[in-house]
C-alpha angles and dihedrals in degrees: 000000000000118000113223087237084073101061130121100266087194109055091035085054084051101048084045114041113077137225111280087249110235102238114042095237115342132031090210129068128292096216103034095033085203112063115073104248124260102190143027119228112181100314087328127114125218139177122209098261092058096048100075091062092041094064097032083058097054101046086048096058090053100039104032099069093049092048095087127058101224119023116263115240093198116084103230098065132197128208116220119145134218097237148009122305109243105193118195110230111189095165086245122122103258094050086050095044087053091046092058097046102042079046093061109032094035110030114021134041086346086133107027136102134176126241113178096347093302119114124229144163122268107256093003133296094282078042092125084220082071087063111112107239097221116030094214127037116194128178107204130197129208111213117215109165100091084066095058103026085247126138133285113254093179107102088041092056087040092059091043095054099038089047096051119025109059114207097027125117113218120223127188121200121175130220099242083054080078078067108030116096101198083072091050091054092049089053087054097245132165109272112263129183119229094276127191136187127221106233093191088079131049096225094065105213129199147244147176102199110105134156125251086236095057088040091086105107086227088053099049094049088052096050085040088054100040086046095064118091115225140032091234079053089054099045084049099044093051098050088048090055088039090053094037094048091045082056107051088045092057086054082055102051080050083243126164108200126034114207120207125187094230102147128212077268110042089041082056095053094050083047103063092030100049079053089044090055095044100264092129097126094063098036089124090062091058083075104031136345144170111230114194124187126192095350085294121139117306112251110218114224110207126178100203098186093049087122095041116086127216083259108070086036083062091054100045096046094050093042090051091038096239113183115233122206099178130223121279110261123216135211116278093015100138087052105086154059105281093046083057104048093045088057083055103054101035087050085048090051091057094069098026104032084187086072108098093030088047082052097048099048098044092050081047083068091058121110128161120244101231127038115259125269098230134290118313102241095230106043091022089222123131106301110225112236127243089003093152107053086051093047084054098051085054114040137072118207126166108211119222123219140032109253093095093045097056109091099252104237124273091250115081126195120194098227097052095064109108116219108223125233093209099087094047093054123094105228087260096055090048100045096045086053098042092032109119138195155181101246104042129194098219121098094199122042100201090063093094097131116101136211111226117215112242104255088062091038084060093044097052092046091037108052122183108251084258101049114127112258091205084109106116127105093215103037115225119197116178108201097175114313096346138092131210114217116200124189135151113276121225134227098254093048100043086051088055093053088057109034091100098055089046118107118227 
């Protein structure tokens, strides 16, 4: 007689253990309770019928309350906004997913029904409900392609917006515009000379002299992109410039609101990687923000699908049959950190499909300690006070070459002193641009000089009335008729300063 601890573990697992079923607890929807379920939705089963309001719904609760300048007392409200609507089309899902919706719930057919197969408006045509809520609607596109010698997806883009969304304007803006000074001007920005940072030094410091070939705009994007140090620094650096330039042109288009296609996923992996890369103090940006420019009216960036996972973007557009074009990809693009941590949350969210909403509302919580000490010239986010001073009491850096160790000569002249890029830099900017590592990107490593885009070139050269003036490498301070010289001492002077202190 066999005893039942010699069984066959194995075949005995495989008689006993059932099928994963395919829907959590019902196989029919959760809202209608009568139609089978086509998707699940964390836990949540919905048919096909139900989904459409699903997601309406979710992009209204986020969208709805920010449309209007000032709150409505009454409580029938009506959204009307100050200004025009600037939507950000990359060609990836989530852009093409938001364009469709805001499209449909927003654009067209928002306030029509049908009577006997005749459409009207809802109330009447002179019914204020008719009213659009934004007077202009514009879909704008963000070339990359000079910047890595890829190929133009414009007229492609173009085609795709004009053909299929009635009533948008389409707007293309390339990359190299973030360095060419002829679109700053047109912007009406402060003037600003072609400025570039020297990344051998943590200080950054500035300067104006630059060379007519470097003065190109695609050449300067390109030198701006093969200076930085690491792939996780490039992949930074782009979508800053992507996010700055969609901005300014909003301000442009006179719009009040810019719209990005950042789903519930891709928010919790910018999440993580802008922490990861020491963007803490602005975490609360990375959802909503409110980006002024010259005291000018503040533009309002929303991220309408920030409660809506790649997932259900997925199902909408393949059951609408949206065209993807899909976002332009970069070299080096799976190297670094956000690539990673994408792969590690989307392979979490497989098994706990909480795991992206449970990382965006906790980081919602989220708040700094301190007010911000300003804008960062570069990403234009809250600028964390006294970060240097801390950065200095924590980290340990070994500096290489001997410029700063050589005692600077007794003679000063004034236009010779550097400002240095360092004080105006949120801990995130600085870190992507002095971050090293072992497996740079730069071909060539006497390329440390860095182009600045326009908008930092005409900050640093523009200062606000109240910008600290504790800018300078080499620290003058004048105290009557002298003046105080600072520099980096080396090992072989300092150790002639103490030697004779030193016991034997």
């Amino acid at each position: 007689m066999v005893s039942e601890s010699c069984s066959n573990p194995s075949v005995e697992t495989e008689a006993i253990m059932s099928r994963r079923p395919k829907y959590d607890k019902s196989k029919f929807c959760i809202k209608c309770k009568v139609n089978t379920g086509a998707i699940v939705v964390r836990h949540a089963v919905y048919c096909k019928e139900c989904f459409p309001t699903l997601l309406s719904s979710k992009v209204k609760r986020i969208l709805e309350p920010r449309v209007n300048s000032k709150p409505e007392l009454s409580r029938r409200k009506s959204l009307k906004a100050s200004g025009n609507l600037l939507i950000g089309f990359s060609g990836g899902l989530g852009s093409t997913v938001l364009l469709d919706l805001i499209s449909k719930l927003f654009i067209s057919n928002r306030i029509e029904i049908k009577e006997d197969g005749v459409t009207k408006p809802r109330g009447g045509k002179d019914h204020p409900r008719n009213e659009p809520v934004w007077k202009r609607v514009s879909v704008c596109y963000v070339e990359i392609a000079a910047g890595f010698l890829g190929a133009t997806q414009i007229d492609k883009i173009q085609r795709l917006v004009q053909e299929k969304y009635e009533g948008v304007e389409f707007v293309a803006v390339k990359l190299e515009n973030a360095f060419d000074p002829s679109w700053w001007d047109e912007l009406g920005g402060k003037a600003a000379l072609n400025a570039k940072a020297d990344l051998a030094d943590d200080d950054l410091l500035v300067s104006t002299i630059f060379n007519r070939p470097d003065s190109d705009p695609v050449q300067r994007l390109r030198l701006y992109i093969s200076a930085l140090p690491t792939h996780t620094a490039i992949e930074s650096a782009i979508r800053t410039l992507i996010r700055i330039l969609l901005l300014y042109t909003a301000r442009l288009t006179r719009s009040s609101h810019l719209l990005l296609g950042t789903s519930l996923t891709s928010l919790s992996i910018n999440l993580i990687s802008s922490i990861a890369q020491g963007g803490g103090f602005s975490v609360r940006e990375e959802a909503q923000e409110e980006w002024r420019s010259d005291s000018k009216e503040a533009i309002r960036l929303i991220r309408p699908l920030q409660e809506i996972t790649i997932k259900e973007c997925a199902m909408w557009a393949w059951w609408n049959e949206l065209p993807v074009v899909g976002r332009q990809r970069y070299p080096g693009v799976k190297q670094g950190i956000g690539a990673l941590t994408k792969d590690f949350i989307v392979g979490l969210e497989r098994d706990y499909p909480s795991t992206v909403s449970t990382i965006a509302r906790t980081c919602a919580k989220l708040a700094p300690k301190v007010e911000a000490a300003g804008l960062c010239i570069l990403c234009e986010r809250p600028l964390q006070p006294d970060v240097q001073e801390w950065k200095a009491r924590i980290s340990i850096r070994a500096t290489i070459g001997t410029s700063l160790l050589t005692p600077p000569s007794n003679t000063l002249d004034s236009s010779s002193l550097l400002k240095s890029l360092t004080p105006h830099l949120c801990y995130s900017c600085h870190t992507t641009l002095v971050s090293r590592n072992s497996k740079g990107v730069s071909g060539n490593p006497a390329n440390t000089w860095l182009p600045l885009p326009v908008w930092a070139s005409a900050h640093i050269q523009n200062p606000s009335p109240d910008a600290d003036d504790i800018s300078m490498q080499l620290d003058a301070n004048e105290a009557g008729d002298e003046i105080w010289l600072t520099h980096k001492v080396g090992p072989d002077e300092t150790m002639a300063v103490i030697k004779e202190f030193l016991l034997e």
